[in-house]
C-alpha beads as a LAMMPS data file, in Angstrom:
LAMMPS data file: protein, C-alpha beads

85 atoms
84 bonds

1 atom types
1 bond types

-500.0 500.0 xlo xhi
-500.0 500.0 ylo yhi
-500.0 500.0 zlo zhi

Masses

1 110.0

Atoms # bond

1 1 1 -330.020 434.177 86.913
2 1 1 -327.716 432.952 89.783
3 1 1 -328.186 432.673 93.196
4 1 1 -326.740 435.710 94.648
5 1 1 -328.299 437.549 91.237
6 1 1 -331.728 436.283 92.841
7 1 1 -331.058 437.007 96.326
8 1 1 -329.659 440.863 96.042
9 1 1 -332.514 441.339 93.966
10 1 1 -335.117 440.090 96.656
11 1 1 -333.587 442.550 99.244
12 1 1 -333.339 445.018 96.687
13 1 1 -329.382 445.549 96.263
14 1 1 -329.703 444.838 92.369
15 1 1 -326.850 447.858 92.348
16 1 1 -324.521 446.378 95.102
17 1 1 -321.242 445.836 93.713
18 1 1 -318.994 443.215 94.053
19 1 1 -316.360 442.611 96.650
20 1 1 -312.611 443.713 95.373
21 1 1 -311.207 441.831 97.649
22 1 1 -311.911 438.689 100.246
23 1 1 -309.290 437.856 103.056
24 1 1 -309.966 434.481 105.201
25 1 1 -307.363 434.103 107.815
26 1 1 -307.476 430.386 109.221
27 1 1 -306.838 430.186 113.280
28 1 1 -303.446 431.916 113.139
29 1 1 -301.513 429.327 110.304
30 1 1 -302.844 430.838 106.784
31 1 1 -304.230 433.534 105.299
32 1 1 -306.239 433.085 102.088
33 1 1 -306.378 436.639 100.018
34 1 1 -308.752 436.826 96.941
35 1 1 -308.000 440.128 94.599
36 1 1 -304.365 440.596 95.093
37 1 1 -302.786 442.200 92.485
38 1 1 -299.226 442.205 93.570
39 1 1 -297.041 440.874 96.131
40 1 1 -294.801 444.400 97.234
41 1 1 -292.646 442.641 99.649
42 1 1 -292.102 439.850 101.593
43 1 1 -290.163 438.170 104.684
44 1 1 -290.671 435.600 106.882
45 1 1 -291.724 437.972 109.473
46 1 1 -294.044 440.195 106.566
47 1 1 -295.415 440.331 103.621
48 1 1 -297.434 443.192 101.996
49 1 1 -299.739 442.765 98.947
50 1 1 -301.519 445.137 96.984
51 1 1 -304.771 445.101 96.131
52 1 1 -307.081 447.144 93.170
53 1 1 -308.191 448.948 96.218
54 1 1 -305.419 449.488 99.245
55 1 1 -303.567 446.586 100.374
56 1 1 -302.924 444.249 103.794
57 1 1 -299.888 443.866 106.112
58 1 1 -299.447 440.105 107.328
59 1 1 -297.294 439.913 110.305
60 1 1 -295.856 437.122 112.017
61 1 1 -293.336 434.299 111.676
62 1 1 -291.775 431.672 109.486
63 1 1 -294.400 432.996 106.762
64 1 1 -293.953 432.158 103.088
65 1 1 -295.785 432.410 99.914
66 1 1 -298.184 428.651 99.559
67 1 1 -299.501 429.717 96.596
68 1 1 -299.882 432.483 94.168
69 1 1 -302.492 432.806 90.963
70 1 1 -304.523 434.595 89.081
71 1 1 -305.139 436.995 92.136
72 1 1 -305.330 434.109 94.674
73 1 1 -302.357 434.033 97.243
74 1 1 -302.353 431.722 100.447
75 1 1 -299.858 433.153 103.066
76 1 1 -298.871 430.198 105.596
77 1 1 -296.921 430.246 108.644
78 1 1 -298.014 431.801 112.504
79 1 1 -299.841 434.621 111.701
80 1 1 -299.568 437.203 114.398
81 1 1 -301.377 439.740 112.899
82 1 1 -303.318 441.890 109.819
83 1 1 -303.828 445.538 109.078
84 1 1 -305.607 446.805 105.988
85 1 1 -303.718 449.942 104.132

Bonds

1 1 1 2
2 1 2 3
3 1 3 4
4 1 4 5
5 1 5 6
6 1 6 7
7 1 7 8
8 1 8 9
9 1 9 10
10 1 10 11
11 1 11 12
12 1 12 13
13 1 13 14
14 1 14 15
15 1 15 16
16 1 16 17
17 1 17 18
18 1 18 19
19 1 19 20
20 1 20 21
21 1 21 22
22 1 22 23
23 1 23 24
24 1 24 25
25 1 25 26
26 1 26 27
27 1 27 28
28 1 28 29
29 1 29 30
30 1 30 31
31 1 31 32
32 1 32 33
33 1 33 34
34 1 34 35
35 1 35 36
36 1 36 37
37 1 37 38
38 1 38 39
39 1 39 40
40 1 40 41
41 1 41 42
42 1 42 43
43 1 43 44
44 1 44 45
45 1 45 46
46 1 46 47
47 1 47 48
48 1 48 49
49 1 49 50
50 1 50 51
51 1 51 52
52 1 52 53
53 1 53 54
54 1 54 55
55 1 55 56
56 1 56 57
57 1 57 58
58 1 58 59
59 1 59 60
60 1 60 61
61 1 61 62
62 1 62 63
63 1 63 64
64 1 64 65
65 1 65 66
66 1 66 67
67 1 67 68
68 1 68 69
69 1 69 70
70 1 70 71
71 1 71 72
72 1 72 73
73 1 73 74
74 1 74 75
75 1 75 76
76 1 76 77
77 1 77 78
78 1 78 79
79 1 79 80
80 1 80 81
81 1 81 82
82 1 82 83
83 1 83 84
84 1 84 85
């Protein structure tokens, strides 16, 4: 059993499910998205990814694309701001 098997079943969320999705932003220079299933557009001033469940706006400037697989994606540049769709 893992360690976050043992610990939702000490607090009793055996049934909790997992997370679709995990965004980190870091100060206002990256973004780190986990669960991204698509990138739907993107300019230095915005990009918009899809995820299983919604998606996220990044806005700012002089943003590109640091890296992109297997659902990871690390958005880089001055983030100015996020909104979940």
């Amino acid at each position: 059993m893992s360690f976050l098997e043992s610990v939702k079943e000490i607090i009793g969320l055996e049934q909790f499910p997992a997370p679709v999705f995990r965004a980190t932003i870091i100060g206002d220079v990256a973004g780190f998205f986990e669960g991204v299933v698509d990138v739907q557009t993107w300019s230095d001033e915005q990009i918009v990814i899809r995820l299983k469940k919604g998606g996220f706006i990044i806005n700012g400037k002089n943003l590109y694309l640091k890296k992109y697989c297997a659902g990871d994606l690390v958005v880089c540049g001055k983030i100015t701001s996020t909104q979940r769709i």
